[in-house]
Jmol script that loads the backbone (N, CA, C; Angstrom):
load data "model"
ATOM      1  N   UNK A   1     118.184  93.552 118.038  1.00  0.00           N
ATOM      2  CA  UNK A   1     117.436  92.299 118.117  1.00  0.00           C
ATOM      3  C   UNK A   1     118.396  91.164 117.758  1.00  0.00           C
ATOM      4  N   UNK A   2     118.502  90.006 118.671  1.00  0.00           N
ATOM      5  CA  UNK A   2     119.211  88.988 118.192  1.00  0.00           C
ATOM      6  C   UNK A   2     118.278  88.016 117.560  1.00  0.00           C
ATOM      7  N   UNK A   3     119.015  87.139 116.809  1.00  0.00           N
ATOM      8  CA  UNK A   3     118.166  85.579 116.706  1.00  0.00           C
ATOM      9  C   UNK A   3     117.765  84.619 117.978  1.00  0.00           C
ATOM     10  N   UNK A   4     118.304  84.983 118.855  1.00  0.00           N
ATOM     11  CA  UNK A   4     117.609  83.726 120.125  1.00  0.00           C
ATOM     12  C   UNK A   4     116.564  84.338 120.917  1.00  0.00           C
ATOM     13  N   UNK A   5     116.470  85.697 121.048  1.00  0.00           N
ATOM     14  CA  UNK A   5     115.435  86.731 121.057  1.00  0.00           C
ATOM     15  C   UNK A   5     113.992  86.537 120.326  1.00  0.00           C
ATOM     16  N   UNK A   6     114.383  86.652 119.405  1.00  0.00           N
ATOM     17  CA  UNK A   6     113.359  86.539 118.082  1.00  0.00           C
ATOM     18  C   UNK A   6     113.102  85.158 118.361  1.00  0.00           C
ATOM     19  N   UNK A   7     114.159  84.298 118.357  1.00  0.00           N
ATOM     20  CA  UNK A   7     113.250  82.789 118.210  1.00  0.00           C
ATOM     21  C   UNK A   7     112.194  82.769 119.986  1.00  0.00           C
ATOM     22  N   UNK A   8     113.171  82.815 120.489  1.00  0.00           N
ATOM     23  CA  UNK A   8     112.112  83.192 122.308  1.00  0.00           C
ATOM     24  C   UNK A   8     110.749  83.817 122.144  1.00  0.00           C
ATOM     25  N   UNK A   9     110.862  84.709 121.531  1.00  0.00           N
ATOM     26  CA  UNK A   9     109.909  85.249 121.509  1.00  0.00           C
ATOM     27  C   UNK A   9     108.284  84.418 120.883  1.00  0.00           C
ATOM     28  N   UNK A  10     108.999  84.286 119.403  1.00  0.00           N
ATOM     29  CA  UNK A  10     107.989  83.306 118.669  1.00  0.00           C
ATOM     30  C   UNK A  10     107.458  81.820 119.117  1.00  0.00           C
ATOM     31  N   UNK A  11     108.714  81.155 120.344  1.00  0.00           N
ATOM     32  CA  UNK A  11     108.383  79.838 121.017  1.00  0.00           C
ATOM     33  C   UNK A  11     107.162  80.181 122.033  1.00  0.00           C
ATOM     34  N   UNK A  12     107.630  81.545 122.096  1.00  0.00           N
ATOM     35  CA  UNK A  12     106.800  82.014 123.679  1.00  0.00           C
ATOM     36  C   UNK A  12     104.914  82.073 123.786  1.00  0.00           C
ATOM     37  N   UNK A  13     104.810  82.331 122.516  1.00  0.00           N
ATOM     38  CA  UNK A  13     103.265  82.532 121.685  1.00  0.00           C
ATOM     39  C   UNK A  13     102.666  80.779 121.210  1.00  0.00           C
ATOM     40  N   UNK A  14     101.287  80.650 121.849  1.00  0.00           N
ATOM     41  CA  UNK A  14     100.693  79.584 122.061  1.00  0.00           C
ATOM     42  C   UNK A  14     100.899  78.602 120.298  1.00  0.00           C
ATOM     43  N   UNK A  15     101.378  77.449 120.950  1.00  0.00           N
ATOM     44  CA  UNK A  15     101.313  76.154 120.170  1.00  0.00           C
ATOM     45  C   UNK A  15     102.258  76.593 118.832  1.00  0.00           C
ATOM     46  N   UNK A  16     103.519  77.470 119.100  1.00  0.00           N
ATOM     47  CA  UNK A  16     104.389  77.307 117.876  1.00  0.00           C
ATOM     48  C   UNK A  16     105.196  76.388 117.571  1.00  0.00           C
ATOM     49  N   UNK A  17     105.162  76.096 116.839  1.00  0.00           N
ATOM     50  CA  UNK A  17     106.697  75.010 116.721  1.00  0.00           C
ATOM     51  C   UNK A  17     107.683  75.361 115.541  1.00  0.00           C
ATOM     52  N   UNK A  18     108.686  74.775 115.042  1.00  0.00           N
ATOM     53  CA  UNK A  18     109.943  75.670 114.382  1.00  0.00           C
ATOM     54  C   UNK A  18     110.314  74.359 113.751  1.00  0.00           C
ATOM     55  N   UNK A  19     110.849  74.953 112.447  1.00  0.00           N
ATOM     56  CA  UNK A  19     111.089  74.066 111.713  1.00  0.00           C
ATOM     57  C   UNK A  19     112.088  74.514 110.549  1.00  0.00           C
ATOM     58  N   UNK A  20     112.837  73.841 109.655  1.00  0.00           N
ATOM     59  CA  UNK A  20     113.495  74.281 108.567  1.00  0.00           C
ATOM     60  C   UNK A  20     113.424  73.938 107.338  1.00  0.00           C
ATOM     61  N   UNK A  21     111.848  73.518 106.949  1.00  0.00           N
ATOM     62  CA  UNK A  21     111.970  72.716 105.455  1.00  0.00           C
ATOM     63  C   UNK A  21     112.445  73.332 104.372  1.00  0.00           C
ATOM     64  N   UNK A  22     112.778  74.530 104.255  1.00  0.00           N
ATOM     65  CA  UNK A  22     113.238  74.842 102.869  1.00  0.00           C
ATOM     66  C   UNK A  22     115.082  74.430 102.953  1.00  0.00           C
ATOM     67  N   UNK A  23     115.975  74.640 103.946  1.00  0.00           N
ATOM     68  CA  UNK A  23     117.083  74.493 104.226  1.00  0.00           C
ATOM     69  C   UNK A  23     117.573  74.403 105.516  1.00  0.00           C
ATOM     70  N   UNK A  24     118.990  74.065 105.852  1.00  0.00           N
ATOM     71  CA  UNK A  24     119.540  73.813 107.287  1.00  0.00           C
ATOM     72  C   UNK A  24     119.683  75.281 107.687  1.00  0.00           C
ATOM     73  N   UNK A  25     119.419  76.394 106.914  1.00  0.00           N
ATOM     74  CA  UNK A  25     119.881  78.020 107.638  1.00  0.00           C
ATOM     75  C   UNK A  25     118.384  78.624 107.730  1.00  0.00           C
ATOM     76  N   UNK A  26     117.524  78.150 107.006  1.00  0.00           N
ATOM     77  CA  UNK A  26     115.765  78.771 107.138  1.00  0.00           C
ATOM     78  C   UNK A  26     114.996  78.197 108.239  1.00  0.00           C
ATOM     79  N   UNK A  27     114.993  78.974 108.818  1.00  0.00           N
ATOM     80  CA  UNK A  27     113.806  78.937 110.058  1.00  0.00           C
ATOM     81  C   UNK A  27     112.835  79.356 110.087  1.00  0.00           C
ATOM     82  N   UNK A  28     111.803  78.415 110.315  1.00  0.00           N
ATOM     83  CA  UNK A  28     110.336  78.948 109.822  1.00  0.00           C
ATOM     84  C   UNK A  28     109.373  78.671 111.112  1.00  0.00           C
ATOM     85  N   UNK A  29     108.149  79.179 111.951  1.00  0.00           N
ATOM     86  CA  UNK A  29     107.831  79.508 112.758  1.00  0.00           C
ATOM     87  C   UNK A  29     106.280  78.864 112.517  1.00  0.00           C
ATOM     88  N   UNK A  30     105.403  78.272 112.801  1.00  0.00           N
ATOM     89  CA  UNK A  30     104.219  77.614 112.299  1.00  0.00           C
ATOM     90  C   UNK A  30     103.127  77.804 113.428  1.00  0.00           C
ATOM     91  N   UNK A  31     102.030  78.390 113.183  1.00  0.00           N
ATOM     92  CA  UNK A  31     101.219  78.019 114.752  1.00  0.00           C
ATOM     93  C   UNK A  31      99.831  77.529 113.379  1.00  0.00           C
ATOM     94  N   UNK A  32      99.316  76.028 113.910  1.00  0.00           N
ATOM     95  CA  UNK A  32      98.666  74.995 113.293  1.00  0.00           C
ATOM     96  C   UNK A  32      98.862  75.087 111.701  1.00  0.00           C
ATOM     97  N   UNK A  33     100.037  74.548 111.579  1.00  0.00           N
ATOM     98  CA  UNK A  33     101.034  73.891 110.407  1.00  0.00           C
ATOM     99  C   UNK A  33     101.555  75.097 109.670  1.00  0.00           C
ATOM    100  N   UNK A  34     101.274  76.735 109.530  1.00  0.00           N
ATOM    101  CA  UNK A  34     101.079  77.485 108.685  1.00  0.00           C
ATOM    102  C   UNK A  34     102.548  78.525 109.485  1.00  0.00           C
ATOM    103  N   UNK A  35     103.499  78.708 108.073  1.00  0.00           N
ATOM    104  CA  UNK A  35     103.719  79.805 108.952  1.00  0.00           C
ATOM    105  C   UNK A  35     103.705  80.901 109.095  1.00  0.00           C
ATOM    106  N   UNK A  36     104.380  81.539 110.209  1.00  0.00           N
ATOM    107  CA  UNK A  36     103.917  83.303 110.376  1.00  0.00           C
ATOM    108  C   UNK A  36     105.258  83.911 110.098  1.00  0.00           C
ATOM    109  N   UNK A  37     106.441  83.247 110.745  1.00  0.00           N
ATOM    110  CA  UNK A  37     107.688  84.099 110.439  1.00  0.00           C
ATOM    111  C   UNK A  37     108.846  83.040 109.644  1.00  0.00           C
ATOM    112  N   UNK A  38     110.025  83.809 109.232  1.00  0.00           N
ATOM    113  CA  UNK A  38     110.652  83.208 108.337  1.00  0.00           C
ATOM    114  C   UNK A  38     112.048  83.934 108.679  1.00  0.00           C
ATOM    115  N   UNK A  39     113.449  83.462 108.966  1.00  0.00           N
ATOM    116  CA  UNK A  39     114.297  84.051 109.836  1.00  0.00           C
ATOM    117  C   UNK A  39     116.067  82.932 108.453  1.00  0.00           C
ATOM    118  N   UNK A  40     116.550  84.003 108.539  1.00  0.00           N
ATOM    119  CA  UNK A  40     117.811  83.082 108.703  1.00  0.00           C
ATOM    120  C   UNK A  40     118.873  82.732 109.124  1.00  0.00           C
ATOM    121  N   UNK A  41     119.102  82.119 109.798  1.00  0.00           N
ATOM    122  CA  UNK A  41     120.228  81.958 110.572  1.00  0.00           C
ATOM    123  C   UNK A  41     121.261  82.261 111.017  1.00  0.00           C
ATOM    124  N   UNK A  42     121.453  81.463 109.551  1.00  0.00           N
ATOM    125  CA  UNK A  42     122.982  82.261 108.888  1.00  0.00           C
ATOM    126  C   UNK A  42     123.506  83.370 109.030  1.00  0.00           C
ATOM    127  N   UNK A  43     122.813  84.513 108.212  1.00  0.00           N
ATOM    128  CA  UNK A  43     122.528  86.014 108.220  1.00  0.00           C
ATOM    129  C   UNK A  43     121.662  86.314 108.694  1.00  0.00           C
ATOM    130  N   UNK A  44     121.659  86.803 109.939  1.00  0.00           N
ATOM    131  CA  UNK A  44     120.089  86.842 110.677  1.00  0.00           C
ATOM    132  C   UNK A  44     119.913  88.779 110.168  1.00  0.00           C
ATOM    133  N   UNK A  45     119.633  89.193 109.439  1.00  0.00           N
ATOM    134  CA  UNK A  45     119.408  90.412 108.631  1.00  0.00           C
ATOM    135  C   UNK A  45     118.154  91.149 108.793  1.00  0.00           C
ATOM    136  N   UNK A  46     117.106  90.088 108.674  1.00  0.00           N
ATOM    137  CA  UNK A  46     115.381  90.848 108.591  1.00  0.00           C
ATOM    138  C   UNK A  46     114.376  88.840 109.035  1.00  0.00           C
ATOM    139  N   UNK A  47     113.857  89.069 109.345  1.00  0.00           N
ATOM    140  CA  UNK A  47     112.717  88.896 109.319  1.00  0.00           C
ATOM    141  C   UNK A  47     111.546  88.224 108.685  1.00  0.00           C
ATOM    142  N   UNK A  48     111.049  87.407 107.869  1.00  0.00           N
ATOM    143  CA  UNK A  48     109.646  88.185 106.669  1.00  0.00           C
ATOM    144  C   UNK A  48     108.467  87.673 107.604  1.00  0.00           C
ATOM    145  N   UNK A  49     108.041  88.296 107.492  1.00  0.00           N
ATOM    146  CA  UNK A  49     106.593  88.247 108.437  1.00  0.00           C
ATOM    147  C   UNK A  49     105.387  88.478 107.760  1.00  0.00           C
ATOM    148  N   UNK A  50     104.122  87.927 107.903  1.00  0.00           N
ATOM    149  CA  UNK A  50     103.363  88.596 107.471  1.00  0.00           C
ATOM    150  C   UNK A  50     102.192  89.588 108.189  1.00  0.00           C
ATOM    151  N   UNK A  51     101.902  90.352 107.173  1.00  0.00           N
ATOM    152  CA  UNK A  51     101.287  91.606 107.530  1.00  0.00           C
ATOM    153  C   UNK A  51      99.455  91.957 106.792  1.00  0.00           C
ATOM    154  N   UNK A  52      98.927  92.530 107.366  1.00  0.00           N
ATOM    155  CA  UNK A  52      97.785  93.123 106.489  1.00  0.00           C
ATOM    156  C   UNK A  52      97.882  94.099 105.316  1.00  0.00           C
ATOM    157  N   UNK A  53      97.582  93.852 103.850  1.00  0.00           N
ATOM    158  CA  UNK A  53      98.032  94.768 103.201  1.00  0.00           C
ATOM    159  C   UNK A  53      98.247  96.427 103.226  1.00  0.00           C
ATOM    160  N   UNK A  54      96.966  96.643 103.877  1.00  0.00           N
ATOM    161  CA  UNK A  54      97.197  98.306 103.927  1.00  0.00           C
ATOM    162  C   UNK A  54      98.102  98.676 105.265  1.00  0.00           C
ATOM    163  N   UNK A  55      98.400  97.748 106.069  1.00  0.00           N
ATOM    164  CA  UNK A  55      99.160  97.991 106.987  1.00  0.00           C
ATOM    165  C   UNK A  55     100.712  98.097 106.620  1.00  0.00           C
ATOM    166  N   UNK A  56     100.892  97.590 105.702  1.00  0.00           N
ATOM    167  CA  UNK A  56     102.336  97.000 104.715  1.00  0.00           C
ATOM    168  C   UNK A  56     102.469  98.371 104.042  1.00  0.00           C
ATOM    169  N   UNK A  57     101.658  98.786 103.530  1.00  0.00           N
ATOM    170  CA  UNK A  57     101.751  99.947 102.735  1.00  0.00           C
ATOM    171  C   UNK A  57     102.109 101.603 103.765  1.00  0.00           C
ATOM    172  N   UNK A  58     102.155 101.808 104.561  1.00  0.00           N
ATOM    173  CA  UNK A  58     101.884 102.498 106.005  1.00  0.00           C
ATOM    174  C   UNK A  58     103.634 102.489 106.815  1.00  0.00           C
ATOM    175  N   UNK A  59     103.724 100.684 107.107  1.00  0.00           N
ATOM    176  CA  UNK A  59     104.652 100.580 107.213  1.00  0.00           C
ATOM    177  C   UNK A  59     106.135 100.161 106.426  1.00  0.00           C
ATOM    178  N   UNK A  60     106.024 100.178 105.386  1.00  0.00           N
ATOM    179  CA  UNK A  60     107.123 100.452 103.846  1.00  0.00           C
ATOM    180  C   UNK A  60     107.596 101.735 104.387  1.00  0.00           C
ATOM    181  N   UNK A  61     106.282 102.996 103.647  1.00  0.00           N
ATOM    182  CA  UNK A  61     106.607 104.510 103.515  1.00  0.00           C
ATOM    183  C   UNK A  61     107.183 105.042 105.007  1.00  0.00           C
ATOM    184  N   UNK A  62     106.954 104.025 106.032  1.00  0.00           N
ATOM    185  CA  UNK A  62     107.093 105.102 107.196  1.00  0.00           C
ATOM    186  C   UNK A  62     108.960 104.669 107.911  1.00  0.00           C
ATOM    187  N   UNK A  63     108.941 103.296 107.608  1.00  0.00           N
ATOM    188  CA  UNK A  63     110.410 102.482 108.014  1.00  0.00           C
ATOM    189  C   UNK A  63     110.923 102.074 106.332  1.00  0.00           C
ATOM    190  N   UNK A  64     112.652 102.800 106.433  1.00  0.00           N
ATOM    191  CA  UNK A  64     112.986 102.172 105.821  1.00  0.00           C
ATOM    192  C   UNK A  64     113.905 100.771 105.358  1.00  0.00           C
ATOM    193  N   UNK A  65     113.312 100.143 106.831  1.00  0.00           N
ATOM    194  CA  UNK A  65     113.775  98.660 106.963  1.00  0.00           C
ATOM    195  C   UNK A  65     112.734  97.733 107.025  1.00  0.00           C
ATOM    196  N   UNK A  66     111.357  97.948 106.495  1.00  0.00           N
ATOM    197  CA  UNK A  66     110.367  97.384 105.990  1.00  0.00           C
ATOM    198  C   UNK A  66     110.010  97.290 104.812  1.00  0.00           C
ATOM    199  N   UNK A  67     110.489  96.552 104.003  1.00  0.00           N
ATOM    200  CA  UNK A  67     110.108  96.078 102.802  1.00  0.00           C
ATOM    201  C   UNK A  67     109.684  95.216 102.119  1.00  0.00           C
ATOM    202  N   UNK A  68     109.056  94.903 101.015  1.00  0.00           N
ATOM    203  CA  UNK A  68     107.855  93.738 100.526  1.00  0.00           C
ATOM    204  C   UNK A  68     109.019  92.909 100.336  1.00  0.00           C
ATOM    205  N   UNK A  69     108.225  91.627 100.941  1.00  0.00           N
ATOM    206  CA  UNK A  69     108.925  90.009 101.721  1.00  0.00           C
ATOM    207  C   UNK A  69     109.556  89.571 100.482  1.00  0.00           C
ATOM    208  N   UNK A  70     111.184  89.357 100.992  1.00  0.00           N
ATOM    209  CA  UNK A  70     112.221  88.733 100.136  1.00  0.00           C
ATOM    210  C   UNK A  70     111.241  87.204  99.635  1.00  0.00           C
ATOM    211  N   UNK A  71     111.182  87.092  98.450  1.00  0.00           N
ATOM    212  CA  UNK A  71     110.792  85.791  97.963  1.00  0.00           C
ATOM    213  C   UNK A  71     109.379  85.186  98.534  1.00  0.00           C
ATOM    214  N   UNK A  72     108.593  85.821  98.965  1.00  0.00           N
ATOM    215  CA  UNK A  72     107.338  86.007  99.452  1.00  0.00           C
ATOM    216  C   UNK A  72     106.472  87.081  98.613  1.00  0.00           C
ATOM    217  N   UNK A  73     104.723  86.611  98.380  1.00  0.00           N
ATOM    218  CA  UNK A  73     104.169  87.471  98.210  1.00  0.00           C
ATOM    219  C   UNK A  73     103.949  88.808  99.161  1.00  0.00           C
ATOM    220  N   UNK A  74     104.029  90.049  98.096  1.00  0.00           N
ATOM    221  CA  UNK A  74     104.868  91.372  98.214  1.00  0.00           C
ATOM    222  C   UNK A  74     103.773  91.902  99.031  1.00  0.00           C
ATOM    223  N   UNK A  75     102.209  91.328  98.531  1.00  0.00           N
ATOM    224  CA  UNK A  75     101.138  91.826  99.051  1.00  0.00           C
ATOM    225  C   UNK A  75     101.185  91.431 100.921  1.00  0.00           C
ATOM    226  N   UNK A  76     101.240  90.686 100.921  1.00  0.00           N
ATOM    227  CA  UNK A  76     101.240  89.876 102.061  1.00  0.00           C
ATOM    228  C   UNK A  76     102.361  89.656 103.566  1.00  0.00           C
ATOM    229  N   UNK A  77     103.786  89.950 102.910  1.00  0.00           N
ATOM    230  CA  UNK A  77     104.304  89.574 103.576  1.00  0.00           C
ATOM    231  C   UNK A  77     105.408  90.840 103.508  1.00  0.00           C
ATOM    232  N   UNK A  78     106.545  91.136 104.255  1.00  0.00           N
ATOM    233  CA  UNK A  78     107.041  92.263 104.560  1.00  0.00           C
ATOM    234  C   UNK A  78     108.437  91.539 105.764  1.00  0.00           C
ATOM    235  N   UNK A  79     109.334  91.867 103.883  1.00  0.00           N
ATOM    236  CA  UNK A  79     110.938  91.679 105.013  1.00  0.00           C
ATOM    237  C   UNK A  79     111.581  92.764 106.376  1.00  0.00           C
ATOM    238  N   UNK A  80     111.254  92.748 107.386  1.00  0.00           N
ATOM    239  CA  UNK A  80     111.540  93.414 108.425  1.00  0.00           C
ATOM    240  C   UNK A  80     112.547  93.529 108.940  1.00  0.00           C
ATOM    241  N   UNK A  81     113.928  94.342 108.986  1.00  0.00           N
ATOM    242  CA  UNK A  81     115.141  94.594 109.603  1.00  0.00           C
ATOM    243  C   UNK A  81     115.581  94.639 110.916  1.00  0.00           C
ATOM    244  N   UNK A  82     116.563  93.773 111.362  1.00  0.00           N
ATOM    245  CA  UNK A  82     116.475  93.402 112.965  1.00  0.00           C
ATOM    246  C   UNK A  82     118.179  94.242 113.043  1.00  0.00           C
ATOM    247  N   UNK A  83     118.557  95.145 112.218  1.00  0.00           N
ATOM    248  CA  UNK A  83     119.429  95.552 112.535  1.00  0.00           C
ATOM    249  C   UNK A  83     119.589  96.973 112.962  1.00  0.00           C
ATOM    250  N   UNK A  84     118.614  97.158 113.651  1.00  0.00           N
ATOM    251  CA  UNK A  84     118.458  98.434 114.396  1.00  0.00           C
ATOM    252  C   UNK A  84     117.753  99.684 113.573  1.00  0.00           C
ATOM    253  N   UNK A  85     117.150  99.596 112.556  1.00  0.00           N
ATOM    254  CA  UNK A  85     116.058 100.480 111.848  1.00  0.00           C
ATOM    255  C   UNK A  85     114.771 100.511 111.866  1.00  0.00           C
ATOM    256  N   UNK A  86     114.360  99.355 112.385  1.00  0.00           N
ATOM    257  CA  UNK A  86     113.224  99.339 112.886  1.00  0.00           C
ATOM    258  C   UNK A  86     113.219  98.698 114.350  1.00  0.00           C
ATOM    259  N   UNK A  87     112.624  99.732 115.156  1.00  0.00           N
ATOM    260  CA  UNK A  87     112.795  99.626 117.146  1.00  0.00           C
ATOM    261  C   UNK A  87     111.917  97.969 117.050  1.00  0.00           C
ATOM    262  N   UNK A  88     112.828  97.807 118.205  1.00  0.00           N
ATOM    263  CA  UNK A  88     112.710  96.030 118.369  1.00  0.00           C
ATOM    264  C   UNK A  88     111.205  96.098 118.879  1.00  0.00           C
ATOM    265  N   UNK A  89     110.321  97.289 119.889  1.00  0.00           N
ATOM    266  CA  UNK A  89     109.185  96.526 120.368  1.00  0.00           C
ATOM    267  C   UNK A  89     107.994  96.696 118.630  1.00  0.00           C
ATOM    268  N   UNK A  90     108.540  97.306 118.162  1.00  0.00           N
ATOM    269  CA  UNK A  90     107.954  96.788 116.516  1.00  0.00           C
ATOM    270  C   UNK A  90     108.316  95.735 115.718  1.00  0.00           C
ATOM    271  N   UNK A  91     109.285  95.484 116.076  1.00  0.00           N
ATOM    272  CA  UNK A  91     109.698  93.420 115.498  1.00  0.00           C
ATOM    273  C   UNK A  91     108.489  93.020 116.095  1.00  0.00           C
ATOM    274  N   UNK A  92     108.915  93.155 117.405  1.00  0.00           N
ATOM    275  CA  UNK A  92     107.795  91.972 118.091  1.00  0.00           C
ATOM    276  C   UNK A  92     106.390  92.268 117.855  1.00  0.00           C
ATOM    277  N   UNK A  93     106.068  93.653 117.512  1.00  0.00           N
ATOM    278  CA  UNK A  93     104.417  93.728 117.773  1.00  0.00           C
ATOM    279  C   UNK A  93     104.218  92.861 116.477  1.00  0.00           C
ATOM    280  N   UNK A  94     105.115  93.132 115.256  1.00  0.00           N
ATOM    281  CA  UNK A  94     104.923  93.023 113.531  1.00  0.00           C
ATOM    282  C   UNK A  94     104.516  91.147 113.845  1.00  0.00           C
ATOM    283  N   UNK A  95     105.217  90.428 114.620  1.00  0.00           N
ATOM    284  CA  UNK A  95     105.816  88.929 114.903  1.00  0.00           C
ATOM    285  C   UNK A  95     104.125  88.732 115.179  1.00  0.00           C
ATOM    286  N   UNK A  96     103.625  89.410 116.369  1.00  0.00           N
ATOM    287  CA  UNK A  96     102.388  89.081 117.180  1.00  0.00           C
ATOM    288  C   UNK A  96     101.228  88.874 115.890  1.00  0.00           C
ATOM    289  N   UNK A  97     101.503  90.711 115.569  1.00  0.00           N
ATOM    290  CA  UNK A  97     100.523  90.219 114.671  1.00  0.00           C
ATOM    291  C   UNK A  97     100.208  89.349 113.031  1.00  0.00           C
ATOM    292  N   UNK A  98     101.809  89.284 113.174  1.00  0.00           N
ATOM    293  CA  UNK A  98     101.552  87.816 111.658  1.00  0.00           C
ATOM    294  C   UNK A  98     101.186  86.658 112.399  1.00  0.00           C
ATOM    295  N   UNK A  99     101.396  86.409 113.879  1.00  0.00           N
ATOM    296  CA  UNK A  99     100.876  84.956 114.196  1.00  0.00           C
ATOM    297  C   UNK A  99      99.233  85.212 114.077  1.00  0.00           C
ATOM    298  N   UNK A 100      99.001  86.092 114.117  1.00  0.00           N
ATOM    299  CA  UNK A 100      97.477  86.637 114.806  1.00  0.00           C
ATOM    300  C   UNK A 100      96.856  86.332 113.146  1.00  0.00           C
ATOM    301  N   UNK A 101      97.158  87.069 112.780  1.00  0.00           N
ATOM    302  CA  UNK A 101      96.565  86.983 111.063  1.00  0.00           C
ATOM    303  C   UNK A 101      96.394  85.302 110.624  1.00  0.00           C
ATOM    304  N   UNK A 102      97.696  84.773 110.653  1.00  0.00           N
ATOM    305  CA  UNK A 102      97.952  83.239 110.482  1.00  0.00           C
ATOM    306  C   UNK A 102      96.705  82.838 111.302  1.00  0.00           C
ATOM    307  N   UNK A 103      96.751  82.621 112.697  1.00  0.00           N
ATOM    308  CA  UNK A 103      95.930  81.708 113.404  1.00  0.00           C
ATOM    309  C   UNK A 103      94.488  82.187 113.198  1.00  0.00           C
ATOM    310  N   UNK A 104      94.372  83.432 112.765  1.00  0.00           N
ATOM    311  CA  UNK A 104      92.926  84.010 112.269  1.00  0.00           C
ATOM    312  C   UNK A 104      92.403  83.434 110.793  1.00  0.00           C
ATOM    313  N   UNK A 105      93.539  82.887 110.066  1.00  0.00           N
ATOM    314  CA  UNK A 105      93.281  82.090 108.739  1.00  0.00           C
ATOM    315  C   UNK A 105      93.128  80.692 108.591  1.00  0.00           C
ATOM    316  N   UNK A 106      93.456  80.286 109.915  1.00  0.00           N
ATOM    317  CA  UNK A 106      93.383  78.563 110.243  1.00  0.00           C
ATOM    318  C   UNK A 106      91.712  78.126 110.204  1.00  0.00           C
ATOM    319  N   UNK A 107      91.107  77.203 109.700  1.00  0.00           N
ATOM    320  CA  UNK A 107      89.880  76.442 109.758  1.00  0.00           C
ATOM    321  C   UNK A 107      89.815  76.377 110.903  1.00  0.00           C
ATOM    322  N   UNK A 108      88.241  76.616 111.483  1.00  0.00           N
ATOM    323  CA  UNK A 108      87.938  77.024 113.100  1.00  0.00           C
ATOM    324  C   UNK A 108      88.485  75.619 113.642  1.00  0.00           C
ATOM    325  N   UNK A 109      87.867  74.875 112.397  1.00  0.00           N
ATOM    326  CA  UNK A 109      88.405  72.922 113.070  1.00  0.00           C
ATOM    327  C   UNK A 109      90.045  73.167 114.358  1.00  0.00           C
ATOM    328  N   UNK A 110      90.824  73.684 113.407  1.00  0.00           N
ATOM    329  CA  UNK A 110      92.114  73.593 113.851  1.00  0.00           C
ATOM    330  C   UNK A 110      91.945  74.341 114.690  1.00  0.00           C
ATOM    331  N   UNK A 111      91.414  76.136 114.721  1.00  0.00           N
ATOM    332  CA  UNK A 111      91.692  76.795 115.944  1.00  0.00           C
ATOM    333  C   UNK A 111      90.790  76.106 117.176  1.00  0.00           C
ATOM    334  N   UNK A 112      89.802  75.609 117.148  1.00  0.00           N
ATOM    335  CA  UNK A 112      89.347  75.069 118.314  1.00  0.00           C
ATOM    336  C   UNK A 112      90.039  73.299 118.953  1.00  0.00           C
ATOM    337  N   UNK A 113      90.904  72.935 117.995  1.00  0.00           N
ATOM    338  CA  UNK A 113      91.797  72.076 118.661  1.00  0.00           C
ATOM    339  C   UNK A 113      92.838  72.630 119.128  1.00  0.00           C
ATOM    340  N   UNK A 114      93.359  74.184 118.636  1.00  0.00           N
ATOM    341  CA  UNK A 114      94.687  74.073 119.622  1.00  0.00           C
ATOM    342  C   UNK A 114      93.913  74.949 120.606  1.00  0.00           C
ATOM    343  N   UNK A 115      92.970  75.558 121.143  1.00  0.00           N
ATOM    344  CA  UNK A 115      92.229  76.309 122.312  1.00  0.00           C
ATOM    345  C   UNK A 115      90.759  75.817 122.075  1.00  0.00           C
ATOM    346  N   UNK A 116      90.626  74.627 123.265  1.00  0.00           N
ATOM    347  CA  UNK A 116      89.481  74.073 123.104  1.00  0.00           C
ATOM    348  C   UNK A 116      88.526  75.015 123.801  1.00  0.00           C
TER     349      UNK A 116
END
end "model"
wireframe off; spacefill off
backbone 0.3
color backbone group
């Protein structure tokens, strides 16, 4: 998995936009202001994404390039390895479904402005 991959991918999924407020190497991924993924640049290494807890727990024990999210709650979120330990169409499904969770946590207000 590269980084322009990963970012393609996440542009590719309705109304994301990208941003770097914590630093010039953190890339952060937002669909209605919130985000879903968290990437770095710099060292493009893992991932943190978020996940459903018992799904996190499932996928820890089963990959050992899934682990509770660097500097993120542990419950929630899950640093994911793009260096070939975990198969890339599982980056992307893991990507889908933290946007999915995210945009499932947005106030209907917001989800029915970005899909009227």
């Amino acid at each position: 998995m590269t980084l322009e991959y990963l970012r393609d991918y996440c542009l590719s999924l309705p109304h994301v936009t990208e941003d770097t407020p914590f630093d010039a190497n953190t890339l952060c991924f937002r669909i209605g202001g919130k985000i879903f993924a968290i990437i770095d640049m710099e060292v493009f290494d893992y991932a943190n994404l978020k996940c459903d807890p018992e799904r996190s727990i499932e996928l820890r024990e089963q990959y050992p390039g899934i682990t509770p999210g660097y500097h993120m709650n542990k419950k929630w979120w899950n640093s994911v390895s793009v260096r070939g330990n975990v198969p890339d169409p599982l980056i992307l499904e893991l990507t889908r479904h933290s946007y999915d969770l995210v945009y499932s946590s947005l106030p209907k207000k917001i989800q029915t402005e970005l899909n009227p």
